[in-house]
C-alpha positions in Angstrom: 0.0 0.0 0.0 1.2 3.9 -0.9 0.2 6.2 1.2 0.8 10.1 0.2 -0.5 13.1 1.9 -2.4 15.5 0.2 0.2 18.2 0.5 2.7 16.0 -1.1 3.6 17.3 -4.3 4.5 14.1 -7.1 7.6 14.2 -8.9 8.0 11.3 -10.5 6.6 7.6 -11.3 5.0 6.2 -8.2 5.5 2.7 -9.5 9.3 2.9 -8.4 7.6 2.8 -4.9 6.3 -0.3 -5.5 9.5 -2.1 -6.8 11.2 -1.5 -3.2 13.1 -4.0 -1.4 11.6 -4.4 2.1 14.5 -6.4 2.5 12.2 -8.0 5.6 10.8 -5.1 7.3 7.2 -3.9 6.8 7.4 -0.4 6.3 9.4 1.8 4.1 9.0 5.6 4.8 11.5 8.5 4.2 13.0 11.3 6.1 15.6 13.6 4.6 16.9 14.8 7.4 15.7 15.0 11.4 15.6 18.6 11.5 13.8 19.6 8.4 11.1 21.4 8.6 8.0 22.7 6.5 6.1 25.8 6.6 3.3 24.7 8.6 5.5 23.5 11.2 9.2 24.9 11.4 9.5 24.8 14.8 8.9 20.9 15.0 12.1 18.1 14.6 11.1 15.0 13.2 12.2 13.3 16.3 10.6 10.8 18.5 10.5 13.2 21.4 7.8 15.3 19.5 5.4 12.1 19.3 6.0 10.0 21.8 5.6 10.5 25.6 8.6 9.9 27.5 7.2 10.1 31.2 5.6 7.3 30.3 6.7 4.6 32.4 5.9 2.1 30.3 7.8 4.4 27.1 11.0 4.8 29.6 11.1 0.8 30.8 11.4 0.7 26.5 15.1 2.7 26.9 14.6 4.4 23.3 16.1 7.1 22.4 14.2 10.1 22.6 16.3 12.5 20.4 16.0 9.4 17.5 14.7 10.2 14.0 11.2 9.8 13.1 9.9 9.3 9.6 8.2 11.6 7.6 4.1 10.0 7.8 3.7 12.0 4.3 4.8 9.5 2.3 5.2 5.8 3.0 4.8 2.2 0.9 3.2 -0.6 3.5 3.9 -4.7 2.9 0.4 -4.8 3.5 1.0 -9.4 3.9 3.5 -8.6 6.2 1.8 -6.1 8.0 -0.9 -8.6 8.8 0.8 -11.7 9.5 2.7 -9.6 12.3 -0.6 -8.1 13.7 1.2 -4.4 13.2 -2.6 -2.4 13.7 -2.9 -3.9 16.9 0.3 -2.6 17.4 0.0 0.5 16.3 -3.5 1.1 18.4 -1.2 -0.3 21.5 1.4 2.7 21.1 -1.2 4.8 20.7 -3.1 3.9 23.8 0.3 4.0 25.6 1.4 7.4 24.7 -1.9 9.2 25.7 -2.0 7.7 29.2 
């Protein structure tokens, strides 16, 4: 699955998303840099500390790295088998309950 945000502006074939090597993972997303920034939000880094909640017990027991690049959620291709087969919504839903308590 291709997912691009409606801001995103298309350069080029989309079907060279769908030839990437997943090489075993079940996400591919992209992030030029972890202190870019656009013009709706230049005083955000695209790092973990802006989304996730570190005083989170749970989130600090996980030792990650809070100053850790994120990826840019404007553009990313999903193995949609693998992403299944490893239950990654229930997942997702899980870090999402996590972070907001």
């Amino acid at each position: 699955m291709l997912y691009i945000d409606d801001d995103v502006i298309v350069q080029g074939d989309v079907v060279e998303l769908f030839r990437l090597s997943f090489a075993g993972n079940d996400l591919a997303s992209f992030a030029d840099d972890c202190h870019s920034s656009s013009d709706r939000s230049d005083h955000l880094q695209a790092a973990y500390s802006n989304y996730i909640n570190f005083r989170n017990r749970k989130v600090k027991a996980l030792h990650m790295e809070r100053h850790a690049c994120s990826f840019n959620t404007g553009v990313y291709v999903v193995d949609m088998t693998s992403w299944r087969r490893e239950n990654l919504t229930a997942q997702l839903v899980y870090w999402m309950q996590l972070n907001t308590k």
